[in-house]
C-alpha positions in Angstrom: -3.1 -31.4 -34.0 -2.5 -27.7 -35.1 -5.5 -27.0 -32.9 -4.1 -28.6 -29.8 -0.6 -26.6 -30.2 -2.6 -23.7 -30.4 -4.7 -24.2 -27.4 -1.8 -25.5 -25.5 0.1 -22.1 -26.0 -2.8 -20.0 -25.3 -3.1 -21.8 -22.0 0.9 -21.3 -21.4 0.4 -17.4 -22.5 -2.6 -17.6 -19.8 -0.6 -19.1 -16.9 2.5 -16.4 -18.0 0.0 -13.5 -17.4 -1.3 -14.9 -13.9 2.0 -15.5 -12.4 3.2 -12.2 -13.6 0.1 -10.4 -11.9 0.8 -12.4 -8.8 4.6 -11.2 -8.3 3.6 -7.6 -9.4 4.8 -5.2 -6.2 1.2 -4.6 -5.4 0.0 -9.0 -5.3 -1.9 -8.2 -8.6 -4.0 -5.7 -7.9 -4.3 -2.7 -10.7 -3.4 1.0 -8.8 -7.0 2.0 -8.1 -7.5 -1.6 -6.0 -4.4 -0.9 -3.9 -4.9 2.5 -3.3 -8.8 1.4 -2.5 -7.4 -1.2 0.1 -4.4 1.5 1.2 -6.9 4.0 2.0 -9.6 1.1 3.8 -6.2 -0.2 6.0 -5.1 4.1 7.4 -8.8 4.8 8.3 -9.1 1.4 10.2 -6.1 2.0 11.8 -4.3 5.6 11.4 -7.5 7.8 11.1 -8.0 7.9 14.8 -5.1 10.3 14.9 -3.3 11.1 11.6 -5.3 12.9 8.7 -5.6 10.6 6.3 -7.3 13.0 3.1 -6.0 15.8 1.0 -6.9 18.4 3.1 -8.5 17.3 6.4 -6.9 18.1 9.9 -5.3 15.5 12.3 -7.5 14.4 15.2 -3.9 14.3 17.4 -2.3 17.8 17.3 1.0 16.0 17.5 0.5 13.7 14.0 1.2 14.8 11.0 -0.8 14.1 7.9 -0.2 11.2 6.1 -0.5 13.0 2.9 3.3 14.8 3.8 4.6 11.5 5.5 6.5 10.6 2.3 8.2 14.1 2.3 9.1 12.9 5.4 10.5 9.4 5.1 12.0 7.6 2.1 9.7 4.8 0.7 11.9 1.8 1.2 12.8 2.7 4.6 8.6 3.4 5.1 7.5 -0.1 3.9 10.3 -1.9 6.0 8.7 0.1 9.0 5.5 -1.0 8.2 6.5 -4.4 7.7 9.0 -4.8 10.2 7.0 -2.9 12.8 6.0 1.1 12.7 7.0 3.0 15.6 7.4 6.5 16.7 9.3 8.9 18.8 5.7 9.5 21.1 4.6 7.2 23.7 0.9 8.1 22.2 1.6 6.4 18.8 0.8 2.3 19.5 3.4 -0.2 17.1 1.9 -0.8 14.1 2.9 -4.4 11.7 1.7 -4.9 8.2 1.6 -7.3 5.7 3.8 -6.8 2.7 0.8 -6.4 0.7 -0.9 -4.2 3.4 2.3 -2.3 3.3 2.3 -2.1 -0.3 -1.5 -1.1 -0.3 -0.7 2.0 2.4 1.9 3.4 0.1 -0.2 2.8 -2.8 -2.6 5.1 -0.8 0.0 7.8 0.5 1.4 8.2 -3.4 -2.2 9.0 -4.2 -2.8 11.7 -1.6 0.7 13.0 -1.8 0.6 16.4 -1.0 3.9 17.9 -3.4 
């Protein structure tokens, strides 16, 4: 019986952990995977113009690095634009909706190439 209660709250602990990791602001994943993903989502879909390393040059005079975009813009008000829908001031820039992981992922991935 002592055996069963132990195995029973071993399981509970289990299931605690998992739905914890599951509501964690980045869906579970430790830094390393979101900034992995972050950086996989801006070269499929920002590297065309922005720089998206530490020191590279943007392809489109006109867009900035990402590595200074959170200088730029606050980080709540970024991942509701990227949620919501990311536009900019330039007709060249197309409109741009992610995920609420994806977003989290991308500023995962600008925190990690922050240039300070």
């Amino acid at each position: 019986m002592l055996q069963l209660h132990r195995t029973q709250g071993a399981l509970l602990g289990f299931l605690a952990l998992m739905t914890a990791a599951c509501t964690y602001p980045a869906y579970g994943q430790d830094g390393s995977r979101a900034v992995r993903r972050g950086e996989r989502l801006v070269s499929a879909r920002c590297a065309m113009c922005h720089a998206i390393g530490r020191a590279d040059t943007s392809p489109h005079r006109a867009a900035p690095p990402l590595r200074i975009v959170l200088q730029r813009y606050p980080t709540e008000s970024l991942q509701e634009s990227l949620i919501e829908g990311l536009t900019s001031g330039h007709p060249d820039m197309p409109t741009f909706r992610f995920t609420d992981g994806d977003a989290a992922a991308i500023l995962a991935y600008l925190e990690a190439i922050r240039q300070r």
